[in-house]
KETORZA-442815 format. One record per residue (C-alpha): residue number from 1; residue in one letter; x, y, z. Coordinates in pm, 1 decimal. Last residue first. Layout:
KETORZA-442815
{kollum:NUM&dogu:a&x:X&y:Y&z:Z} .
...
END
This chain:
KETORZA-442815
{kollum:209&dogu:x&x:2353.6&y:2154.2&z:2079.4} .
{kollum:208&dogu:x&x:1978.7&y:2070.2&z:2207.3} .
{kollum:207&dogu:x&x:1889.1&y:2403.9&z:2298.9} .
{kollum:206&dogu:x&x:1760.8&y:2416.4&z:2647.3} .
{kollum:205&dogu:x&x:1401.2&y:2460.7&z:2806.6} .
{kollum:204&dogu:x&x:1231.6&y:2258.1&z:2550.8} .
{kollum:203&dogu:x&x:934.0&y:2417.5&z:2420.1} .
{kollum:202&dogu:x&x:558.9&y:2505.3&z:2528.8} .
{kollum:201&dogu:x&x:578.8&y:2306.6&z:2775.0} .
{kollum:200&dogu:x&x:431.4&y:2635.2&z:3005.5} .
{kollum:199&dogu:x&x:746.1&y:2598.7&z:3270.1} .
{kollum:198&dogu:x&x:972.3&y:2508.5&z:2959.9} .
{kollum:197&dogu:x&x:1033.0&y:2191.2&z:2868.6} .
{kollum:196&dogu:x&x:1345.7&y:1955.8&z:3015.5} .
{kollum:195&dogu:x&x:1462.0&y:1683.6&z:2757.7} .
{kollum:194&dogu:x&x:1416.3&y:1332.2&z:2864.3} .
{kollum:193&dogu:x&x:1598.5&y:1206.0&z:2530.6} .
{kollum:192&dogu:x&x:1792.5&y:1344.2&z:2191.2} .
{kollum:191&dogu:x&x:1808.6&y:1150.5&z:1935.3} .
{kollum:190&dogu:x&x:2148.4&y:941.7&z:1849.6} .
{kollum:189&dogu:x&x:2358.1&y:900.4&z:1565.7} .
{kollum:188&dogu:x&x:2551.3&y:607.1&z:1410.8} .
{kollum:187&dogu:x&x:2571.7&y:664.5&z:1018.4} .
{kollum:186&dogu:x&x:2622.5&y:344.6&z:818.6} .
{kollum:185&dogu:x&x:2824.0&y:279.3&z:463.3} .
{kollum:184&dogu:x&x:2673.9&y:-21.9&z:253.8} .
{kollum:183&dogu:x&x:2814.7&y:-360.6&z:116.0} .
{kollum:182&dogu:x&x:2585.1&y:-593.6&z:26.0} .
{kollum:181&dogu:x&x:2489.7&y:-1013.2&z:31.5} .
{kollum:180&dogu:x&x:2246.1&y:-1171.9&z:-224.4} .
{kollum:179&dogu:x&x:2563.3&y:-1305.6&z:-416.4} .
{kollum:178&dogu:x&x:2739.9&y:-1443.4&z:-93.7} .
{kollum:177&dogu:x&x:2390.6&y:-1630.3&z:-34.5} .
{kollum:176&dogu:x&x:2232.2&y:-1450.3&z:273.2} .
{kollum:175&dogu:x&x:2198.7&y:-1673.5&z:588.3} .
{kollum:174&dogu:x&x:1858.4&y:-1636.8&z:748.9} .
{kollum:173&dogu:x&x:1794.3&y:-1368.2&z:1010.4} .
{kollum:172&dogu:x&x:1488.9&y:-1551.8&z:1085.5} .
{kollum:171&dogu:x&x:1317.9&y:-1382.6&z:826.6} .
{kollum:170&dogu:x&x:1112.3&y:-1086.2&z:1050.7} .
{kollum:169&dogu:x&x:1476.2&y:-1091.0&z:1219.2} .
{kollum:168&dogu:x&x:1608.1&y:-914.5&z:869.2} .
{kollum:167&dogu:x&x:1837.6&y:-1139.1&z:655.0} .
{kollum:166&dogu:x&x:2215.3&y:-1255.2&z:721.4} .
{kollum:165&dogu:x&x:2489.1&y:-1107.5&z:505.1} .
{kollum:164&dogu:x&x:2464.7&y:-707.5&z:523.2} .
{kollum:163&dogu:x&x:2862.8&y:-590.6&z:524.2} .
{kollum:162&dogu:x&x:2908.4&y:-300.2&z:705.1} .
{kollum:161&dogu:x&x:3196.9&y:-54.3&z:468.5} .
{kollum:160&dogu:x&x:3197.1&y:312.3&z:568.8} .
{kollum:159&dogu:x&x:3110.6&y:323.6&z:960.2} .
{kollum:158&dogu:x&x:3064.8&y:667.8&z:1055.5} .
{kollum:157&dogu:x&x:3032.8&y:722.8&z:1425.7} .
{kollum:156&dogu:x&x:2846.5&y:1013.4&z:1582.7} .
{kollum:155&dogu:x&x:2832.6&y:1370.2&z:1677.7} .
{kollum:154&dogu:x&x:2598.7&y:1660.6&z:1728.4} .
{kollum:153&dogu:x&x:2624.5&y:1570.8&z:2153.0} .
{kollum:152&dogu:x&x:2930.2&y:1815.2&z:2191.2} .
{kollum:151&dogu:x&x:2811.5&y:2094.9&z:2320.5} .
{kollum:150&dogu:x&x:2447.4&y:2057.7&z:2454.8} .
{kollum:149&dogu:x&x:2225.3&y:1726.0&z:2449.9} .
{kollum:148&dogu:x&x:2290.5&y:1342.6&z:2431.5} .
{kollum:147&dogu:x&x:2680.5&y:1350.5&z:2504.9} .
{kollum:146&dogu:x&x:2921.0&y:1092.7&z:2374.5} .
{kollum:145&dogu:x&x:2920.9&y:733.7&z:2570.4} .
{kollum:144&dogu:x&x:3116.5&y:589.0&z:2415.7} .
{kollum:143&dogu:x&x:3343.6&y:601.8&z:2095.5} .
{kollum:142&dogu:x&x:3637.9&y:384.1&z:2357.2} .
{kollum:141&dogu:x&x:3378.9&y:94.1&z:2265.3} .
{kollum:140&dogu:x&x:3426.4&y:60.4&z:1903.9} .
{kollum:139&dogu:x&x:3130.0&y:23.8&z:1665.7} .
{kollum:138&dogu:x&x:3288.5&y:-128.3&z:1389.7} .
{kollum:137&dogu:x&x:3225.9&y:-512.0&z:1535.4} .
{kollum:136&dogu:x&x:2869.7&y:-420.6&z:1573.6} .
{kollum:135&dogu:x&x:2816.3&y:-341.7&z:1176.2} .
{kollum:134&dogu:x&x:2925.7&y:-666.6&z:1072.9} .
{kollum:133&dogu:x&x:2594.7&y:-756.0&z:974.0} .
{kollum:132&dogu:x&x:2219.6&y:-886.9&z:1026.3} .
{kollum:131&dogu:x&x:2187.5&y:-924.9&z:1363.7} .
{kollum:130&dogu:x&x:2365.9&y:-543.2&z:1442.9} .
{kollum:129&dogu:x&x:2095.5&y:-408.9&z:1214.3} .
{kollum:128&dogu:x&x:1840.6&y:-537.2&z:1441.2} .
{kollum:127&dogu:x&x:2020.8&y:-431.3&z:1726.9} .
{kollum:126&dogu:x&x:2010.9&y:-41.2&z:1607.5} .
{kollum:125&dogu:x&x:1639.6&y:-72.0&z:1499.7} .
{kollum:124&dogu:x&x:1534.2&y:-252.1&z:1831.3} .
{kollum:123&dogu:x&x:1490.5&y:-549.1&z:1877.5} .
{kollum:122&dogu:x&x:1644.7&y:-685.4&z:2190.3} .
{kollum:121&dogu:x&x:1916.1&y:-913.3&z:2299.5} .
{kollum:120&dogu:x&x:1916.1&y:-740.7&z:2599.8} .
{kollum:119&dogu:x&x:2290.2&y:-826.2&z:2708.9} .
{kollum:118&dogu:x&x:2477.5&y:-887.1&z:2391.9} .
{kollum:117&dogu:x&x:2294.5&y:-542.1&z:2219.7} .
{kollum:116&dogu:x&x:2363.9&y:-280.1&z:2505.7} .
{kollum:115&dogu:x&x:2227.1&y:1.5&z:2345.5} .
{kollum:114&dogu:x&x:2453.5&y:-56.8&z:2044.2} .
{kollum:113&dogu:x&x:2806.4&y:31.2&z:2188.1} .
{kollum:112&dogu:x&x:2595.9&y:219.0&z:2533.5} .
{kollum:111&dogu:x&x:2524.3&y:570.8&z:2607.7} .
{kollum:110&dogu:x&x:2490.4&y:742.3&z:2268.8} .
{kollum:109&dogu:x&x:2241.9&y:465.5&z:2196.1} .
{kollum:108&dogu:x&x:2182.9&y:439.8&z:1835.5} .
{kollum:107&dogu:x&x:1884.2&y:536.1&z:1539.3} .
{kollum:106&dogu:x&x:2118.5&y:371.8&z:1227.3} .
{kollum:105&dogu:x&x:2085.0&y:597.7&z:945.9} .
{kollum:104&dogu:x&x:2160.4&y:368.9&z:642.4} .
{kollum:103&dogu:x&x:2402.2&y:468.0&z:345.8} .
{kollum:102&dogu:x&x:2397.5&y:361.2&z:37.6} .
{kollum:101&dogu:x&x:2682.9&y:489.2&z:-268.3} .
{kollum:100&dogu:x&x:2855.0&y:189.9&z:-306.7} .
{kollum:99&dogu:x&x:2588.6&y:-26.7&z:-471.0} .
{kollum:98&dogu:x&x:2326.0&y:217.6&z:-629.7} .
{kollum:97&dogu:x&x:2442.6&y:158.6&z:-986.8} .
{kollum:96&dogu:x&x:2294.9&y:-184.3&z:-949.7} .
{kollum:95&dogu:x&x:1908.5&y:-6.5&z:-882.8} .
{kollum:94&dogu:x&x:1629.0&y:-221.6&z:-815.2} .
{kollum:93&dogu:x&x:1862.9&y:-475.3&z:-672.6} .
{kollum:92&dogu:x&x:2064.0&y:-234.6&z:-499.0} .
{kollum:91&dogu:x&x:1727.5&y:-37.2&z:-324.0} .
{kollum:90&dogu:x&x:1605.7&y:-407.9&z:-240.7} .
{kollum:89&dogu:x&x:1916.5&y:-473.0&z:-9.3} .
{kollum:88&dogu:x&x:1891.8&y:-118.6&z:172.4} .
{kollum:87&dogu:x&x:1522.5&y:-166.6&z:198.0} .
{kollum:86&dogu:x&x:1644.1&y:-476.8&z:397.2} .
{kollum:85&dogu:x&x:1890.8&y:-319.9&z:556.5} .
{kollum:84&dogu:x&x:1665.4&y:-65.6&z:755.0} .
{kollum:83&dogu:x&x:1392.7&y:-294.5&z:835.5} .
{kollum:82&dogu:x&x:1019.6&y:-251.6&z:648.1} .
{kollum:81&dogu:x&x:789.2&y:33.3&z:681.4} .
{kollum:80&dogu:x&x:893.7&y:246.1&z:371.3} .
{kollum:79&dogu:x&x:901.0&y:579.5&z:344.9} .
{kollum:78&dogu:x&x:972.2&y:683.7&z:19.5} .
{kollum:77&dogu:x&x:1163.0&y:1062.5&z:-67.7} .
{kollum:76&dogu:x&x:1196.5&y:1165.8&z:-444.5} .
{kollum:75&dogu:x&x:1483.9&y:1352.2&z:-524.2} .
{kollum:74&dogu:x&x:1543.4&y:1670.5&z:-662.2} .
{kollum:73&dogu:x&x:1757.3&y:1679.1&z:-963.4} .
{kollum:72&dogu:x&x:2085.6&y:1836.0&z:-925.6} .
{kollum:71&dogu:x&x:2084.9&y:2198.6&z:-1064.1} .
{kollum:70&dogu:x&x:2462.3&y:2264.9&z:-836.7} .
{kollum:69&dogu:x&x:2631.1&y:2002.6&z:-613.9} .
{kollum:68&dogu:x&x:2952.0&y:2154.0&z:-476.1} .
{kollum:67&dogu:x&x:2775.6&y:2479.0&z:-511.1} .
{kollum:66&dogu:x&x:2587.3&y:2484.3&z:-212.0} .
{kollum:65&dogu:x&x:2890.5&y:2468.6&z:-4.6} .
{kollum:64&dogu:x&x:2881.7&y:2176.2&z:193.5} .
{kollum:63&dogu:x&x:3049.5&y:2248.3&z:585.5} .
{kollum:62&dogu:x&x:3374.2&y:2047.9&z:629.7} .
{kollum:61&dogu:x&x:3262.1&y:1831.6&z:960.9} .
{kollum:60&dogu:x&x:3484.8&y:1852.6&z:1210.2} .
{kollum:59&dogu:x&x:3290.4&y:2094.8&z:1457.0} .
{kollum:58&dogu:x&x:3004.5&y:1881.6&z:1373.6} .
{kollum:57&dogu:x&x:3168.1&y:1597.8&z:1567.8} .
{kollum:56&dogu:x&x:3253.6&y:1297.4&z:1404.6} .
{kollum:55&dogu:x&x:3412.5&y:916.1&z:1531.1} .
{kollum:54&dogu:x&x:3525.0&y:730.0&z:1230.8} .
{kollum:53&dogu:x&x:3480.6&y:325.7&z:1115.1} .
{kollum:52&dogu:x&x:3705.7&y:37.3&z:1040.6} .
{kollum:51&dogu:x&x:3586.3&y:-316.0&z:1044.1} .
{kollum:50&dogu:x&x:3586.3&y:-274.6&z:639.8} .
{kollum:49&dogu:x&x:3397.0&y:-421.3&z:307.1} .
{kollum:48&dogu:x&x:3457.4&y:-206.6&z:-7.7} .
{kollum:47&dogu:x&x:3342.1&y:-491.1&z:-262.9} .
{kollum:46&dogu:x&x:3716.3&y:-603.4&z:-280.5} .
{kollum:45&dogu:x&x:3693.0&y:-608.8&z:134.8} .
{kollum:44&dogu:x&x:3430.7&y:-887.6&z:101.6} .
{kollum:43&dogu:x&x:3587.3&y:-1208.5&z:202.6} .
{kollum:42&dogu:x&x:3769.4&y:-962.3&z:456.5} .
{kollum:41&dogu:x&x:3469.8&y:-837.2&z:584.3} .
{kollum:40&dogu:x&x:3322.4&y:-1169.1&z:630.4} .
{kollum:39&dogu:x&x:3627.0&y:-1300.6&z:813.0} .
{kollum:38&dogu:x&x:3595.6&y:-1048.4&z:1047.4} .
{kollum:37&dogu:x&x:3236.3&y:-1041.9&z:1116.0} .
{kollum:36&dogu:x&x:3230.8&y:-1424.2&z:1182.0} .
{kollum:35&dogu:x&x:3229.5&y:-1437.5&z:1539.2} .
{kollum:34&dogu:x&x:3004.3&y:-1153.7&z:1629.3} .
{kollum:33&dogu:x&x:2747.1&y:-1276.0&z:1400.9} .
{kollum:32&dogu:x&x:2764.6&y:-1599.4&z:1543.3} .
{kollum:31&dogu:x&x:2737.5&y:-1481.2&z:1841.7} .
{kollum:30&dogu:x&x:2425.3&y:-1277.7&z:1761.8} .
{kollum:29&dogu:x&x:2252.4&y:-1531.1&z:1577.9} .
{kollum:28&dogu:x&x:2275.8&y:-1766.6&z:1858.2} .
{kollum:27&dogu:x&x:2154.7&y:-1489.0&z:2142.6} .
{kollum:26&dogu:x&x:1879.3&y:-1417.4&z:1904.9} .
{kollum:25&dogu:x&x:1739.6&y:-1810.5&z:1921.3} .
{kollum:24&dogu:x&x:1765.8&y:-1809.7&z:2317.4} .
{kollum:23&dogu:x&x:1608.5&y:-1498.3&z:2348.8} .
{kollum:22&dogu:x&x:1299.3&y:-1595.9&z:2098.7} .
{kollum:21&dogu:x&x:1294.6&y:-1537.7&z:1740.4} .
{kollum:20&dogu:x&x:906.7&y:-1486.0&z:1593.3} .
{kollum:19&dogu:x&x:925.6&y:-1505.3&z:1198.3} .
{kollum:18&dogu:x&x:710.7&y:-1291.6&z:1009.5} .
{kollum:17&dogu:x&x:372.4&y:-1493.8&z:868.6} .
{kollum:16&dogu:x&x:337.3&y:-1201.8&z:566.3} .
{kollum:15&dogu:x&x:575.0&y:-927.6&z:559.4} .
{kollum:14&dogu:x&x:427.4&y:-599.4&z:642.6} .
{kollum:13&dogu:x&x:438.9&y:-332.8&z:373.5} .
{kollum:12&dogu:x&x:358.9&y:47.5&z:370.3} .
{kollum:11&dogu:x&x:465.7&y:264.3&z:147.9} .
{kollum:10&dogu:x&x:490.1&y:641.8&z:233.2} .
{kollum:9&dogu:x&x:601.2&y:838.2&z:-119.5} .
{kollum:8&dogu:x&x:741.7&y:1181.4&z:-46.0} .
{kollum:7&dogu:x&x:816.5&y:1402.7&z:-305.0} .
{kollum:6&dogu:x&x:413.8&y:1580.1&z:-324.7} .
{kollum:5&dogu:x&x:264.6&y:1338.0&z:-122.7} .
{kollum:4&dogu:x&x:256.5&y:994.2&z:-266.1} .
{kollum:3&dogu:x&x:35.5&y:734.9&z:-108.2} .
{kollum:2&dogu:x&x:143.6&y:326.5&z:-115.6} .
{kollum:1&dogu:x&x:0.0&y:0.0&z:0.0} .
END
């Protein structure tokens, strides 16, 4: 089911009989994703593949001048209710000249290296994308924990080369064929939580960075 609103296109799509993984089952898929992220990258480093990744600040960031990308086409915007890496995965097949230049946001913990992904074993967006790749192993612990709000907390960790080779969790996180598997860049960043409002909550009380 789709609806297009002026550039934006929401599509909605549930897969059908989704897979239900319980703790036990996640904790397998998780070590074994753990395990094997190194050798995956390096079975894939011709394709880009890398464990290494970047801490940013936006006081390192080069701004973009405007005309560093001048009369390019506007671009349509989908939303699409399926997992992160999957949409990732369909974008490339739709689209070969898309592989190497597709990045996913991936909504993190500031706090904890993925929220704390090998103790809860939950599913959230961040751990879900940590199932499926190497993306986990790039996401060094001496990166946290970065501030949430005020100076410093525009940051996060850029992590050029995650290799996607399992499926989402809604398909068991099922082993991708090494043709079916792909290389994508991911940016780390974190929303800002618990702010304090104003007396009337009209606002919140303190700029966010």
């Amino acid at each position: 089911m789709g609806a297009v609103l002026g550039k934006y296109r929401f599509i909605m799509s549930e897969p059908s009989n989704p897979v239900v993984l319980h703790y036990s089952e996640r904790k397998v898929i998780s070590e074994d994703t753990i395990a094997r992220s190194q050798a995956i990258v390096q079975a894939h480093a011709a394709e880009g593949a890398t464990l290494d990744s970047s801490f940013l600040t936006l006081d390192k960031m080069p701004r973009m001048e405007r005309s560093a990308c001048p009369n390019f086409p506007p671009s349509e915007i989908k939303v699409v209710n399926l997992d992160s890496f999957t949409v990732a995965r369909d974008i490339m097949r739709e689209s070969p000249d898309a592989r190497g230049k597709t990045t996913v946001l991936n909504l993190a913990s500031d706090a904890r290296r993925a929220g704390g992904w090998v103790q809860s074993l939950s599913k959230t967006q961040e751990e879900a994308l940590c199932y499926s790749s190497t993306l986990y192993a790039t996401l060094e612990p001496k990166y946290y924990p970065w501030p949430n709000v005020g100076p410093g907390s525009a940051a996060g960790i850029y992590s050029p080369g995650v290799v996607i080779f399992k499926d989402d969790l809604d398909h068991g996180c099922a082993e991708l064929q090494p043709s079916d598997r792909r290389v994508v860049s991911v940016i780390t960043v974190a929303a800002p939580r618990h702010r304090a409002l104003t007396e009337d909550s009209s606002t919140f009380k303190n700029p966010s960075f």
